[in-house]
N, C-alpha and C positions, 0 to 999 in steps of 0.2 A: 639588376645590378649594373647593367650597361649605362644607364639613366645617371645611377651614382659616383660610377666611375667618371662622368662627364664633370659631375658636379665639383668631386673631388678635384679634375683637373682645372677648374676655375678656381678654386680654393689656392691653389697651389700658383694660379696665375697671380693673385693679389697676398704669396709673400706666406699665407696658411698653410697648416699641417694638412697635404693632400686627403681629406677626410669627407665623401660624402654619403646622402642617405634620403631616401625616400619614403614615404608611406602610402600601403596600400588599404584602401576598404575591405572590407568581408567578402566583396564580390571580384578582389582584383583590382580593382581602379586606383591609381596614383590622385594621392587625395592633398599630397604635401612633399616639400622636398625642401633641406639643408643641407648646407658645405659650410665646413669648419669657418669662425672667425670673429677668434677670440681675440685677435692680433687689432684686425679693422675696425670691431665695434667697441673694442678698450672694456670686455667681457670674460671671463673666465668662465663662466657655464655657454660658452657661444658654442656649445659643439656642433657637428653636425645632426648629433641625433638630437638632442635636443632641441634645436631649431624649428628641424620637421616635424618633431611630438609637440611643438609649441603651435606651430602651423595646423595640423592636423585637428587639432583639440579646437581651434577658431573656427575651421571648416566645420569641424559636426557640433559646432555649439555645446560639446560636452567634453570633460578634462578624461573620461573615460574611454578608451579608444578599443574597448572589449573586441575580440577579432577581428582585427586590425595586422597587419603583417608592417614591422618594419624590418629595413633591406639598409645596413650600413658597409662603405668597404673595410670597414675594421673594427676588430674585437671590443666592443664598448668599455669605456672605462668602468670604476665602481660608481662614480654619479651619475655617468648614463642608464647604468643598469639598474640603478634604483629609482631614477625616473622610468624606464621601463616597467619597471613591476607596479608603479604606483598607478602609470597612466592602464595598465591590465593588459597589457599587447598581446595576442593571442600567437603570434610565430616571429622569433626572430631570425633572421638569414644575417650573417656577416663573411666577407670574402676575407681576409690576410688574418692570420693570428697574430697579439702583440702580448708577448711575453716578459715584459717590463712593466706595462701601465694595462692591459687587458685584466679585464675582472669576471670574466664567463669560465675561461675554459682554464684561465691563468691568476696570480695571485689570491684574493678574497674568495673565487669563485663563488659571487652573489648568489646565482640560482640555487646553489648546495646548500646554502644555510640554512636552517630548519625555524630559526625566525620570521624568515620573508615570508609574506602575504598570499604573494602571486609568482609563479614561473611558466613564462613561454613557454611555447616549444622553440628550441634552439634546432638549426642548420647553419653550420660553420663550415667555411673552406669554399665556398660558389665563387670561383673566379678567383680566387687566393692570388695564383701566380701576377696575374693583373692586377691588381689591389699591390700588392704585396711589391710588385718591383716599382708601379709609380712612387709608393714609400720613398724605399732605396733610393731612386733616380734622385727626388728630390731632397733627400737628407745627402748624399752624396754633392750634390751641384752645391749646396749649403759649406760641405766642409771644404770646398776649394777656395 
């Protein structure tokens, strides 16, 4: 999470929604990494997580990423999280909840619906306070 909170704060340095995320292999290993920017690349699916499941999937040559951990600092949206289940992610870890456009634990709560294919295992809240107030700082610095 430390890794992505870095990343988030580069996201945040080019104007982005402080948003980062990484990917781990089955054994642990940081295999890929995304920060928000949808703003830079003139993309609307530019998110963090999907950047890294985009990275990830080039590294093992396979769009499958079966136990695979990814590590976002915030609650994925519903596109992120339906790319999560389609790429098979075996654990997700997310630090801040967002209770507006979050789709895990908030609104659609993808993983719940009894349609979906595939559900991680979810851990929510790893570093929240830190995730969670780089947010703030930056929506705050925004509305001044």
């Amino acid at each position: 999470m430390i890794h992505a909170l870095g990343l988030a704060r580069q996201a945040a340095g080019h104007g982005e929604v402080p948003v980062g995320a990484v990917v781990l292999d089955p054994t642990g290993k940081m295999i890929a990494e995304g920060r928000n920017g949808p703003i830079e690349r003139d993309d609307p699916t530019a998110h963090a997580e999907i950047i890294a499941l985009r990275a990830a999937a080039e590294h093992l040559g396979n769009y499958r990423l079966t136990g695979c951990t990814l590590i976002v600092t915030l609650e994925p949206c519903a596109m992120c999280a339906g790319a999560i289940s389609h790429a098979r992610i075996g654990h997700l870890v997310y630090g801040a909840s967002d209770s507006k456009g979050g789709a895990i634990a908030h609104g659609p709560k993808l993983f719940e619906q009894p349609t979906l294919n595939h559900r991680p295992d979810v851990t929510a809240g790893v570093m929240a306070e830190e995730c969670g107030g780089l947010l703030k700082e930056f929506f705050a610095a925004r509305r001044r």
